[in-house]
N, C-alpha and C positions, 0 to 999 in steps of 0.2 A: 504494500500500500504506500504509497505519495505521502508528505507531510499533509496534503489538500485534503486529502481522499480522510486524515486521521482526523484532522478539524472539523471535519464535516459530516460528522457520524450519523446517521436518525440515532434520537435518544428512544431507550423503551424503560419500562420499570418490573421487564422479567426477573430481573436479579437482585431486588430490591431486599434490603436484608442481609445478605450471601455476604459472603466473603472467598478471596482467590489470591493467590500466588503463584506469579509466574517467575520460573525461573531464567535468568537470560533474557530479560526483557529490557535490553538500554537499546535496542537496536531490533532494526529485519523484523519477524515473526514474533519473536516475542514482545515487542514494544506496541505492532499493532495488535494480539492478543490483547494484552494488556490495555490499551485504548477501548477495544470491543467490549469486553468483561465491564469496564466503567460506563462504559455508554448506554450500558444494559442495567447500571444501577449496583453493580457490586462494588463492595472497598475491596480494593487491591491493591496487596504490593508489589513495588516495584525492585526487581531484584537484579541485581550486577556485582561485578566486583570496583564499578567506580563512580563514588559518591557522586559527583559533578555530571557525570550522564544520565545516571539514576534520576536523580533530582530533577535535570530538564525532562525526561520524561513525566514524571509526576508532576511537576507543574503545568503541563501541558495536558491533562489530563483533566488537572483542575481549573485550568483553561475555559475547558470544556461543559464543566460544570458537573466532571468523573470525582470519586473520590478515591486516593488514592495515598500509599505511604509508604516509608524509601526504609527501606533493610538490606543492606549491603554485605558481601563476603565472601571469602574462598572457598566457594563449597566442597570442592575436591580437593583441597588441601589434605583434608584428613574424615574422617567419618563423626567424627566429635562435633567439628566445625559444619559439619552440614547438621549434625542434632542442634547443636546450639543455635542456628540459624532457624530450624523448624520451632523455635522456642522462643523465640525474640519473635518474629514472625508472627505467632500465635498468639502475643500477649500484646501487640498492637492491634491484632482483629479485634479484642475483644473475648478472646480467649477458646474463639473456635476459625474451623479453617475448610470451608463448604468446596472450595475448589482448589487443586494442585492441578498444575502447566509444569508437565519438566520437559520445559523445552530449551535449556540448556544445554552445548554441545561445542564439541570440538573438530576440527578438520583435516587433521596432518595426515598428509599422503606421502606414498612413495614405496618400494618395493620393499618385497617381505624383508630380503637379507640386509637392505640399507637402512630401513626404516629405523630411526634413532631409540635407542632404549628409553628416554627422558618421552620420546611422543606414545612411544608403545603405553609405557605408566598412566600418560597425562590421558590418551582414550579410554584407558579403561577406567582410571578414577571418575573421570566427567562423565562418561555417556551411559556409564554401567551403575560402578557404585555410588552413584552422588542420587541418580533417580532411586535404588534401591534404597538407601540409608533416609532418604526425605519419604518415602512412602513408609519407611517402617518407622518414622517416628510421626507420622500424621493421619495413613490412615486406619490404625486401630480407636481410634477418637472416634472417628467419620464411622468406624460399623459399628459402637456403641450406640452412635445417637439414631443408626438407623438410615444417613441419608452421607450423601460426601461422592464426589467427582473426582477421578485423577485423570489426566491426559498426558499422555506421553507419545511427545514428538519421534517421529521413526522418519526411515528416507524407502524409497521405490529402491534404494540401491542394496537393500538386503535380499534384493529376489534375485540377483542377478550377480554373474561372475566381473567380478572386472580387473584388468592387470593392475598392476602397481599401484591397488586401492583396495586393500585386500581387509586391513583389520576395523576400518572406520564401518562399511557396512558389517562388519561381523559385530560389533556392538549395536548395531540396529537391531541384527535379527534378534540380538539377547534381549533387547528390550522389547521388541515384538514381544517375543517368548513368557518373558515377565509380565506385562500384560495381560496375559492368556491366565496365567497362576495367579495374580493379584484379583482377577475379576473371579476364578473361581476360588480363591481363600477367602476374601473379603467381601465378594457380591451376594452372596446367600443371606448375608448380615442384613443387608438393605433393605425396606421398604418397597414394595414395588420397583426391584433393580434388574434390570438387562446385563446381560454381562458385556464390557466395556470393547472399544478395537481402538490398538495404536492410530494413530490419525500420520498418514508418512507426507512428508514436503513435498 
């Protein structure tokens, strides 16, 4: 979406209430998630690792007349650091959390035997364990109270071979996969719930 196209939302009051977290939303996809979610009437936070992007985001959101609130950090630093964040996070909503966006990710390409050990780390921290670790500290809330959304970003490129791009969709298709387990661990918990499908780029 255009900076135009975010300004210019129809507003509706489906989400009225709700609250959401998108991860990776200073930018791309998650920033206009993030716009939609508010436009629709839910508090959302705005998540990055950099306070001064974060922040134009959310004020452009309240702009808009979205409401919106800036929790920043390294969530793949360590698994702690993504609890910790699902807990700050939480106590800005207001102490519950109706929607999770992990759409947070990373991009390093290049062949299997060149591909740098620091990129290998940094995709599986971001694309695997940082959705895993946020879901396990947010949605056992969500199937007490009976009601809760997670979303998780996937790509078309976990269906398909491609050369010197080998391990980026292979964390897709895990988080496919997790998907598939979270809706049947978690979905039966729910109120009138479907069980959920990765949403891919």
């Amino acid at each position: 979406m255009t900076q135009h196209t975010l300004t210019t939302l129809p507003r509706d009051e489906r989400l009225t209430g709700r609250t959401a977290i998108v991860t990776g939303s200073t930018s791309g996809l998650g920033e206009a998630t993030a716009h939609v979610l508010a436009a629709s009437g839910a508090h959302v936070v705005v998540h990055g690792r950099d306070t001064s992007r974060a922040q134009r985001v959310a004020e452009q959101i309240s702009a808009n007349g979205g409401h919106s609130s800036v929790v920043t950090g390294d969530l793949a630093s360590s698994p702690d650091a993504a609890r910790a964040f699902a807990s700050r996070a939480t106590d800005v909503l207001g102490g519950h959390v109706d929607i999770l966006v992990n759409n947070a990710g990373i991009f390093p390409v290049g062949p299997t035997d060149a591909l740098p050990d620091d990129d290998v780390a940094a995709l599986l921290a971001t694309n695997i364990r940082m959705p895993h670790d946020l879901v396990g500290a947010l949605a056992p809330a969500m199937a007490a109270r009976g009601s809760g959304v997670v979303v998780n970003i996937t790509s078309w490129m976990a269906h398909v071979g491609t050369p010197g791009v080998g391990l980026y969709p292979a964390t897709k298709a895990a988080l496919e996969h997790l998907t598939r387990a979270w809706a049947a661990e978690f979905g039966p918990r729910g109120s009138g719930s479907t069980p959920s499908r990765p949403v891919p780029r």
